[in-house]
N, C-alpha and C positions, 0 to 999 in steps of 0.2 A: 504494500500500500504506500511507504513513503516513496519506494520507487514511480508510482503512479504519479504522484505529487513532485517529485524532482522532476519530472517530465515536462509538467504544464508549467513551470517554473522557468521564466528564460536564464539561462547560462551566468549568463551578470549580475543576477539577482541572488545565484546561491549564496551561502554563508553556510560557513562548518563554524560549530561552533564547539569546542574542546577548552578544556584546562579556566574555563572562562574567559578565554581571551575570543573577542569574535575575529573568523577570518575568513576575509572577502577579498577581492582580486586587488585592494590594493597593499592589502596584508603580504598576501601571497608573492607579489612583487621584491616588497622588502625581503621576505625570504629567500628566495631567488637571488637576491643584490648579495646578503651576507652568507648565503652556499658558495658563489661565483667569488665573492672575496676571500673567503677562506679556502677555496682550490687554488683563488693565486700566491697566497701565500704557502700554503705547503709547495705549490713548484719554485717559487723563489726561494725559500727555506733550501729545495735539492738543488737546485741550480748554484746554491752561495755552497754548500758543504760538496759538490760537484768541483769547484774551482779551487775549492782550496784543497782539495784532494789531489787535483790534478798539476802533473807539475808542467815545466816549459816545454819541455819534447812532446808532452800528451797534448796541449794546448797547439804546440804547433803542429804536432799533427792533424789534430780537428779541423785546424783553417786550412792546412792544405789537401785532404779532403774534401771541405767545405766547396774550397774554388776548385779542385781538381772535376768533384761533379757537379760545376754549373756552366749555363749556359755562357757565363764570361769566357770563361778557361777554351772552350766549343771556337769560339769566335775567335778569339786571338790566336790560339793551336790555329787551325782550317786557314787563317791569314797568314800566318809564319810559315806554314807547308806550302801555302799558294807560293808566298813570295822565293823561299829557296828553291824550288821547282824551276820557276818561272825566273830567275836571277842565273842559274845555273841551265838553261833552256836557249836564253838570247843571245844570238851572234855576238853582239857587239858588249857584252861586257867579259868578265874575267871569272872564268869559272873555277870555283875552289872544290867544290862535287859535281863532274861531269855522271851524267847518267850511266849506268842505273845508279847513282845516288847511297855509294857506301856509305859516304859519312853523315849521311842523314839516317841512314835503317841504324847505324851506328848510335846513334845520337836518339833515335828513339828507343832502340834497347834499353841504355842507361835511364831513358824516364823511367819506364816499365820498371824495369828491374829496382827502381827507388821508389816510384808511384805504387807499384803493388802493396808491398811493407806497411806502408803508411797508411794506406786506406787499410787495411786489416788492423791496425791495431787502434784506429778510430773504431771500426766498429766493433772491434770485443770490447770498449770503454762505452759505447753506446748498449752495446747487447747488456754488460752489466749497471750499467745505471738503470736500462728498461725494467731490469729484473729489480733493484729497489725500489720503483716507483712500482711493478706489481705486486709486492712485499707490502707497501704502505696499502696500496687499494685494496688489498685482500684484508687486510688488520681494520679497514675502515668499514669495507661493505660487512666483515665477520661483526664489528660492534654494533652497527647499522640492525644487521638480523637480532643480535643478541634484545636489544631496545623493544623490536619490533617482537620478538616474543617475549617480553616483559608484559610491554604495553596489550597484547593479544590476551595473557593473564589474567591483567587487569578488568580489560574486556567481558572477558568469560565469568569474573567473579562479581561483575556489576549485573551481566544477566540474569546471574542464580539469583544475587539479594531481588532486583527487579520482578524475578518470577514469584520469590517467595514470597514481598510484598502484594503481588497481584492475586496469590491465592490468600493470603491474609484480611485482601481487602473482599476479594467476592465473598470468601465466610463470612466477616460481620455484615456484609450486604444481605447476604441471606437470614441472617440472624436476625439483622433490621425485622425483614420482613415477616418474619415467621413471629416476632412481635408483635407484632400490628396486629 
């Protein structure tokens, strides 16, 4: 039946009302604002104990993963291969890599061979920071449920009082009557 009633009830108009505090959509907002502040502060929280963890080699390696996968590093690589190609290709200038280009496949080996290292050990620092930041959210959501069967308890024990109220109160209703 209150479901009937929430029905004909427009959306903006509900209110829960719990603990005695009423909460309506602008309540709900506010909680919303300090759920959303209190998630940035635990990732700033990991992000400052992340840095101070992390020493200069780890650091630099992050930035040069960082720029090794994006789109800058694409563009200027793809520019700098155009132009030793095309520098080493024209009659008229002075070729220091005539094709096929050793000292270029040269010169990309050593990226590779330094680029690979780097980006792996960015992401085993990335793979374990993901795994303390799933550490925390499991400890969160775990207290979250723990609340939520608290609160369900409580629930369940306002029912029984409510029923046994309800058959308290039809008895002397009956009683009433049977007076009369």
């Amino acid at each position: 039946m209150a479901q009937e009633n929430a029905k004909k009830v427009p959306p903006e108009d509900v209110t829960i009302n719990g603990f005695g505090i009423e909460l309506n959509d602008k309540h709900k907002g506010r909680i919303d604002k300090y759920v959303e502040l209190y998630e940035k502060r635990i990732v700033a929280h990991l992000d400052e104990e992340y840095s101070k963890q992390t020493g200069l080699g780890g650091k630099l390696a992050d930035r040069i993963a960082t720029f090794g996968g994006s789109w800058t590093f694409i563009i200027y690589f793809t520019c700098f291969l155009a132009l030793w190609i095309i520098w080493n290709l024209l009659s008229f200038t002075r070729h220091f890599d005539s094709p096929p280009f050793i000292l270029l496949n040269l010169c990309l080996s050593f990226l590779s061979a330094f680029q690979a290292p780097v980006i792996m050990m960015s992401q085993n620092r990335q793979a374990a920071r993901d795994k303390h930041e799933a550490i925390i959210d499991f400890a969160i959501n775990y207290k979250a449920e723990q609340e939520i069967d608290d609160v369900q308890g409580h629930l369940h024990r306002i029912e029984t009082e409510l029923q046994e109220l309800k058959s308290l109160l039809m008895n002397q209703q009956e009683k009433s009557k049977e007076s009369e």
